[in-house]
C-alpha positions as CSV (number, residue, x, y, z in Angstrom):
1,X,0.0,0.0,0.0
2,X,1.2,3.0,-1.2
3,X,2.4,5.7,2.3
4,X,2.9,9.0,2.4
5,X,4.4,11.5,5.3
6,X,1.5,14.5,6.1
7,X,1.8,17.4,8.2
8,X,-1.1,17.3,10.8
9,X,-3.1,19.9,12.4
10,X,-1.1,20.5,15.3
11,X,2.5,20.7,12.9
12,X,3.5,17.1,13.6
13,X,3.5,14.4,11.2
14,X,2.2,11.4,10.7
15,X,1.9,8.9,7.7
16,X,-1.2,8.5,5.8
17,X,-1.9,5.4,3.8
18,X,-3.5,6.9,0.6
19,X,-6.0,3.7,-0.4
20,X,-7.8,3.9,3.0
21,X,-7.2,7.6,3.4
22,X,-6.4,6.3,7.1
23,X,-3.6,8.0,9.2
24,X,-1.1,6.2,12.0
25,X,-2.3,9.5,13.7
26,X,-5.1,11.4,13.9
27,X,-4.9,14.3,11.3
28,X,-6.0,16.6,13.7
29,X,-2.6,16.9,15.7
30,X,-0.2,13.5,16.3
31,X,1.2,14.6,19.0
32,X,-1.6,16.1,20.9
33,X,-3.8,12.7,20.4
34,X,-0.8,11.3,21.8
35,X,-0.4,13.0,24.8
36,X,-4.0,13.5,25.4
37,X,-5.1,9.5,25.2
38,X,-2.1,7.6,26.5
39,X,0.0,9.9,28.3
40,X,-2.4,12.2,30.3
41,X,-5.6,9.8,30.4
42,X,-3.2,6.4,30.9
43,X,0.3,6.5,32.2
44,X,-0.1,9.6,34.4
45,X,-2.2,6.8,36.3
46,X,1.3,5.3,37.2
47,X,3.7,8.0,38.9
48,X,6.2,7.3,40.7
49,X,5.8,3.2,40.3
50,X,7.8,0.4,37.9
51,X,5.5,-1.0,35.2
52,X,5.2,-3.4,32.5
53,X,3.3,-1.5,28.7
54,X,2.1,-2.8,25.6
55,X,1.7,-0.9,22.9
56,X,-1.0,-2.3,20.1
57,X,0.3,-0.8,17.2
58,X,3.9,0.5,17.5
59,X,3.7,2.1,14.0
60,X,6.2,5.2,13.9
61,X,7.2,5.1,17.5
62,X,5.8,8.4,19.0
63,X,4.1,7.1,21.7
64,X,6.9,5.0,22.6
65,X,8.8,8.0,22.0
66,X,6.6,10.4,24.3
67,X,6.4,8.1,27.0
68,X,10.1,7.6,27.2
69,X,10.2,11.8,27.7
70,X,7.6,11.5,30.1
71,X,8.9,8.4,32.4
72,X,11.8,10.6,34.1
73,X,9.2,13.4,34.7
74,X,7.0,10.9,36.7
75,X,9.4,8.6,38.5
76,X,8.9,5.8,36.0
77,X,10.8,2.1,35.3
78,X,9.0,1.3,32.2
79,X,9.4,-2.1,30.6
80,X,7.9,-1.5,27.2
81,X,6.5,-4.0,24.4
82,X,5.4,-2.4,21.3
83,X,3.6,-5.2,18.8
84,X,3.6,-4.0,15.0
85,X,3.5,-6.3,12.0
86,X,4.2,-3.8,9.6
87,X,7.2,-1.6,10.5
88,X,7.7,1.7,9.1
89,X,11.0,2.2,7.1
90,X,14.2,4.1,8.6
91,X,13.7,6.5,5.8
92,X,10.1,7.3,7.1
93,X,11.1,7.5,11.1
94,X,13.7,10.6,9.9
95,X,11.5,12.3,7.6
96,X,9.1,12.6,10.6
97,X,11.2,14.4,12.5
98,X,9.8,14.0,15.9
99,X,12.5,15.2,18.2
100,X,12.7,18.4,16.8
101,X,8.4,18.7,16.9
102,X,9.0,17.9,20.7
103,X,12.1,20.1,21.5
104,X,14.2,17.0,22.2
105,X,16.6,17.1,19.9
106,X,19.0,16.0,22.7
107,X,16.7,12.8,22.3
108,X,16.2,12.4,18.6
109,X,19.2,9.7,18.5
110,X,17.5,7.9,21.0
111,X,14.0,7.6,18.7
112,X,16.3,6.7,15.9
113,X,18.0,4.1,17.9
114,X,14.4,2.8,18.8
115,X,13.6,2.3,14.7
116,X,17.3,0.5,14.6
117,X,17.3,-1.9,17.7
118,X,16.8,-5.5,16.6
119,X,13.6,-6.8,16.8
120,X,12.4,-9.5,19.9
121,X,15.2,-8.7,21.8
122,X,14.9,-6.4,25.5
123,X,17.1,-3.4,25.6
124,X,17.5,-0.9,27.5
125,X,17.9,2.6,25.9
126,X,17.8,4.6,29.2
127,X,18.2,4.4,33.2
128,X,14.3,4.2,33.1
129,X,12.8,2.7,29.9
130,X,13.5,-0.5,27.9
131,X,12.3,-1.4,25.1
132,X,10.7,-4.8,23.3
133,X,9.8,-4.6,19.7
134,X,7.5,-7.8,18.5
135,X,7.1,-7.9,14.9
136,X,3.5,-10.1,15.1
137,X,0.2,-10.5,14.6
138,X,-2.1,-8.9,17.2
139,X,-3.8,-12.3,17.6
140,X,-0.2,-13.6,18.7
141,X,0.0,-12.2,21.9
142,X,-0.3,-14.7,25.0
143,X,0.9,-13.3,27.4
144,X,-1.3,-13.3,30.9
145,X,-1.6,-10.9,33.7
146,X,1.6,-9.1,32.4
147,X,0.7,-5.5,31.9
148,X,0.0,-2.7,33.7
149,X,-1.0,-0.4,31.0
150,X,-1.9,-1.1,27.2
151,X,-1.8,1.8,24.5
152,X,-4.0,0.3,22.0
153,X,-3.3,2.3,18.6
154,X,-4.8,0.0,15.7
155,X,-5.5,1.2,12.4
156,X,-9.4,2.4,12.8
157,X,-12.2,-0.1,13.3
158,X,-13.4,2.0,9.4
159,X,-10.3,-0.3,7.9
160,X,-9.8,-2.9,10.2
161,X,-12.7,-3.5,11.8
162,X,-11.2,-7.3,13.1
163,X,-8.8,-5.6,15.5
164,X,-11.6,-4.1,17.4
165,X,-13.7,-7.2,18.3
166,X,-14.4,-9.4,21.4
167,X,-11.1,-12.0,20.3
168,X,-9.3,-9.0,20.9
169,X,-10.1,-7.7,24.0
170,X,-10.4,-10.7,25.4
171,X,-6.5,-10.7,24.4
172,X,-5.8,-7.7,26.0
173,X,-7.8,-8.6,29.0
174,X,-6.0,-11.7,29.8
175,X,-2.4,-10.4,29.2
176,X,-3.4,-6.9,31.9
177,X,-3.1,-7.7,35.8
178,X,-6.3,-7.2,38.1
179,X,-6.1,-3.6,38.5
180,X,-4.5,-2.8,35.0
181,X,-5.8,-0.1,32.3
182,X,-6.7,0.3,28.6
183,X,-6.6,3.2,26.7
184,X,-7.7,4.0,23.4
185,X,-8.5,6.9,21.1
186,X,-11.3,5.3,19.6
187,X,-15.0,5.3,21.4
188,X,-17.6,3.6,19.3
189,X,-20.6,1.4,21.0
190,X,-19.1,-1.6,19.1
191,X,-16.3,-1.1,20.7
192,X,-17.3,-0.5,24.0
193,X,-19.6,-3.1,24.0
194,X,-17.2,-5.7,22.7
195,X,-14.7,-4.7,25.6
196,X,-17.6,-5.3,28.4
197,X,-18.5,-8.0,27.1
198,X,-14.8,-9.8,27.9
199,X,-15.3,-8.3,31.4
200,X,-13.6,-4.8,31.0
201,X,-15.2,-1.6,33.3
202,X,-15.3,1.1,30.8
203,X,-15.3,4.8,30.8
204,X,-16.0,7.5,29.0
205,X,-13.6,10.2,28.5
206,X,-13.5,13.6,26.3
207,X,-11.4,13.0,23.4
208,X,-8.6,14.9,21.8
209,X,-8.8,17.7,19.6
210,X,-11.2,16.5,16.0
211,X,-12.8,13.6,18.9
212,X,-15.7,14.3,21.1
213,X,-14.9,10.8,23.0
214,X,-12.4,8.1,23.8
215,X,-12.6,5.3,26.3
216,X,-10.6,3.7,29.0
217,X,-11.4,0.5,30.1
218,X,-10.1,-1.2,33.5
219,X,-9.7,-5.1,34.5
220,X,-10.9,-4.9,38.0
């Protein structure tokens, strides 16, 4: 499928895969859908505390990206396992530039070096993040009562409506401890239906800029 990089409404990029007309991102502002679904309505939930994250859709690395900026700031150990079956090329991660959209140019090697690691090894790229890159399918994961917080960031349910059904969340229900949290931009009543249905509490939230909703859900 034919990708292309697009500046977004905020003046970060994403990239846009022209057949779907479907963004890693919403067009709206990457980094502020970022910050506003998995940063201040998921890991902010953590502070101060050591914790185990899946990311469902690793795609160009700027939540993993952001949430390594933001793990110092809170008094974070993150251990963090981004899934992604269709990696995004080195020539893509430069042209998006993210380190200088962020004003962390001092960190721009270190998104680079996350695009070059090897993949399904553990490494650690600073004193409080490490990093595990799975090149899989979604239906792949089996882990159990792993995580402490999953970012999931599929493609929408418009394109892919199979990654946003009861098989799953009942996935990402087992692999979460008791007490673990879900968070995702997207807030349809399919959606929030299928993730009761596997036993998820589920909320509510305002959405980012271009969203009126999102929803968190919670294994209690």
């Amino acid at each position: 499928m034919k990708r292309k990089i697009i500046t977004t409404g905020d003046g970060s990029k994403t990239i846009q895969i022209e057949e779907w007309d479907e963004q890693y991102h919403s067009k709206h502002g990457a980094v502020q859908e970022a910050y506003h679904v998995f940063i201040e309505h998921g890991l902010r939930l953590f502070k101060n505390s050591k914790i185990n994250l899946l990311e469902i859709g690793f795609g160009t690395g700027l939540n993993a990206f952001i949430t390594l900026l933001e793990a110092e700031k809170l008094g974070l150990t993150i251990n963090y396992v981004g899934v992604e079956a269709y990696p995004v090329s080195l020539k893509e991660v430069a042209e998006l530039g993210y380190g200088t959209r962020l004003n962390a140019l001092g960190h721009q090697q270190l998104f680079e070096k996350m695009h070059q690691l090897p993949w399904e090894e553990n490494l650690q790229i600073s004193k409080s993040f490490s990093i595990n890159k799975q090149q899989k399918d979604f239906k792949e994961i089996n882990d159990k009562e792993e995580y402490d917080l999953i970012y999931f960031d599929a493609f929408g349910a418009r394109v892919q409506p199979e990654l946003w059904t009861e098989e799953i969340f009942k996935i990402m229900y087992e692999s979460l401890k008791k007490g673990g949290v879900l968070v995702t931009y997207a807030a349809k009543g399919s959606v929030r239906r299928a993730m009761q249905t596997v036993g998820f509490t589920v909320e509510r939230l305002p959405g980012p800029p271009g969203k009126r909703e999102m929803l968190r859900a919670r294994k209690i």
